[in-house]
N, C-alpha and C positions, 0 to 999 in steps of 0.2 A: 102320087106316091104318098102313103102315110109311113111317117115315122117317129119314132119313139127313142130316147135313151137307155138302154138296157144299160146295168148295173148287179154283177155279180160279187157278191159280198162275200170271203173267206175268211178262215184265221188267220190266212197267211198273206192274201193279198186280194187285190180288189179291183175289179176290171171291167173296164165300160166299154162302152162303144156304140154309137145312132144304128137304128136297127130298121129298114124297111122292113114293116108287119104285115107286106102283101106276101112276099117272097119268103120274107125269112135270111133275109144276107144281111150282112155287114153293111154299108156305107161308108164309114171311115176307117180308119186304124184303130188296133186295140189299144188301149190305155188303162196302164196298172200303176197301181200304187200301194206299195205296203201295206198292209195293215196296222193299223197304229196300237201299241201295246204300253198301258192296255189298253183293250176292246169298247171299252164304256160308250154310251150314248153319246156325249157330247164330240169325243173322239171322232166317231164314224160318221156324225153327222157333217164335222167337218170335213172328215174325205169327201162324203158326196157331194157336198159343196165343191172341194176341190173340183171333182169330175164336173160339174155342172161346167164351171170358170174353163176351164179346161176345152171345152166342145162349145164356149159361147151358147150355150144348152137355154132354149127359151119354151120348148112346150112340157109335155107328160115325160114323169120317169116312170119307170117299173125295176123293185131293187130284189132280186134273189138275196133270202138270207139264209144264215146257218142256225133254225131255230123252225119248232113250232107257230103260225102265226094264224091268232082267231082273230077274224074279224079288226083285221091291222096291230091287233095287241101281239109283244112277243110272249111265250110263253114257255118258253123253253131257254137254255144257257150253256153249249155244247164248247165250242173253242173259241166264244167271246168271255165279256164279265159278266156273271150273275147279275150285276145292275141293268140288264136290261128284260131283268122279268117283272112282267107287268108294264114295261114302259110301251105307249103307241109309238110304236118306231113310224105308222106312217103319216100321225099328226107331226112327229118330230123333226122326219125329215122334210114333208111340205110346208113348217115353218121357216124352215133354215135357209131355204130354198128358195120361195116365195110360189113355188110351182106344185102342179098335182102330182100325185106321188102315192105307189101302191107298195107293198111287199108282200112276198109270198115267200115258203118256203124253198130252198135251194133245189134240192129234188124235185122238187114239184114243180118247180121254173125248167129246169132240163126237160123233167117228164115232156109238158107242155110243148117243147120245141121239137122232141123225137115224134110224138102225135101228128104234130102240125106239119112238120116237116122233112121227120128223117125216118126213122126203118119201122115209125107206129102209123105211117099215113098210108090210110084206106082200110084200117086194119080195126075189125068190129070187134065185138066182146070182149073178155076182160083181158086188158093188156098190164104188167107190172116193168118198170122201170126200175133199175137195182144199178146205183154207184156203188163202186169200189173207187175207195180209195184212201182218205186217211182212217176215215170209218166208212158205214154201210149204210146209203141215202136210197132210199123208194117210192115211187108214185105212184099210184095207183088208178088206171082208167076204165069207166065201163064206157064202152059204147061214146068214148071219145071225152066223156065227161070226167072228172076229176074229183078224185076222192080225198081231199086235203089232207096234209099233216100224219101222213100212216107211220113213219118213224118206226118202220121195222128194223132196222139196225140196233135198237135197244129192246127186241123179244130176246128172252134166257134161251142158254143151249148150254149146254152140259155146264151147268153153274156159271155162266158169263154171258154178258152181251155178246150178239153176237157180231156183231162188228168187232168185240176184242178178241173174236175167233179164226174171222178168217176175212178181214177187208185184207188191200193189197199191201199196207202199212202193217199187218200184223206179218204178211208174206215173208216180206221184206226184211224187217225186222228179226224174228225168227228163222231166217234162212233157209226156210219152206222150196222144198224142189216144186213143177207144176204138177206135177203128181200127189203130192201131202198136201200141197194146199186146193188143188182141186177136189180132194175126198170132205175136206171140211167145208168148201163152198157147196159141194155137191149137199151136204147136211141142212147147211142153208136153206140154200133155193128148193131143196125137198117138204120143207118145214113152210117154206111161203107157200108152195103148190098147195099142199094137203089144206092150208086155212082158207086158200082165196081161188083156186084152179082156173087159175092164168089159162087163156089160152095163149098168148105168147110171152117171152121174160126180152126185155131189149139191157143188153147188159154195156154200163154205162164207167167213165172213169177212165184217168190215163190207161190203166191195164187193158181197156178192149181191146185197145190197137194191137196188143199180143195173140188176139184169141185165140188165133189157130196153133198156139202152145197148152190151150185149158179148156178150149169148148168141145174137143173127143173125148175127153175124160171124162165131161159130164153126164149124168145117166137121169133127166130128169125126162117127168112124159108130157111134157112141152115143146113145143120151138124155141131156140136161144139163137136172138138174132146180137150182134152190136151195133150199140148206137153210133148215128151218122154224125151226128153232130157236134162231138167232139169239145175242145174246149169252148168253144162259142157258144154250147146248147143251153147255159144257165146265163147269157144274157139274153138270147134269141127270147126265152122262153119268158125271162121275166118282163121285156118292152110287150111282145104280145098280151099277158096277161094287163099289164098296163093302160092298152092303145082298148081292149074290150073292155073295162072296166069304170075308163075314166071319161069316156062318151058319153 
């Protein structure tokens, strides 16, 4: 059995758990921990230290974050602190640590586990991955490969990101019936078709679990399937990325 620490990093909280990277399951229980506020480097570094002490953690991590990430640099500063652009979050966290240690994007770690494991496996050409939830996170796959950092949640729609249009926080917030707010996701996911022509969208986020209240509504000329893997898929996603990387 190979196994890895997966580590999903949020604004709000932070959640590990050892990952068999053959299967794709769990192995122990999840374990979360706030978010420390604020957000800064030195901060999160100490959580994942925590999480390490936590699991007696001795081999590879792999950390979903909420950020653009080149090349282990963060490069982006969404619902942490602005101090973490330009920081090597994965020289920072494998110092803190003493262990190997990747990060990728949070989407991109979900993406990764739907591909590998839940409703994108076996499933050729271009596949997109779209969270809803407090904003709009996407991944982008060809042919199972991985198209980093796509950040379409911050393309304009009628003068606004569109994550402040129509994730499930703006839903909510706004008190959007599934009808109002399926017309403005439908604008969305029409806007990602027309630039990248998905042949399927696996739609991701506490909300999928609703779907069968917003996926008839929608009118796009794709398949919309929801993702299987639920809150797990952004640590599933980041130890696999980890367990291939750090070999």
């Amino acid at each position: 059995m190979n196994t890895t620490l997966g580590i999903d990093i949020g604004g709000t909280g932070i959640k590990g758990a050892i990952v068999d990277v053959d299967s794709g399951t769990l192995i122990s229980e999840r374990y979360r921990i706030d978010t420390p506020q604020p957000a800064d480097p030195s901060a999160i570094a100490e959580t994942v230290q925590e999480m390490v002490d936590h699991f007696d953690w001795k081999g590879t991590i792999g950390c979903g974050f909420p950020a653009a990430i080149q090349q282990g640099v963060v490069r982006t500063a969404a619902n942490i602190s602005r101090d973490w652009i330009g920081c090597h979050g994965e020289a920072l966290f494998s110092s803190k640590t003493g262990l190997p240690c990747t990060i990728l994007n949070d989407a991109d770690a979900a993406g990764m586990a739907e591909m590998r494991f839940g409703a994108g496996r076996d499933v050729s050409g271009v596949v997109m991955m779209v969270t809803l939830g407090t904003g709009i996170g996407t991944a982008l796959f060809s042919n199972g490969t991985l198209l980093p950092n796509t950040e379409l949640g911050h393309l304009m729609l009628r003068d606004m990101k569109v994550e402040h249009y129509a994730s499930n926080a703006v839903r909510k917030n706004e008190k959007l019936n599934w009808t109002e707010w399926s017309h403005r996701l439908n604008e969305v996911l029409s806007l990602y078709h027309a630039l990248f022509w998905p042949d399927l969208f696996i739609i991701g986020g506490g909300v999928s679990k609703k779907h069968s209240e917003f996926f008839p509504l929608l009118k796009i000329q794709a398949p919309i399937v929801a993702a299987e893997q639920k809150n797990e898929a952004g640590i599933i996603g980041s130890a696999v990325y980890s367990y291939e990387h750090c070999r």
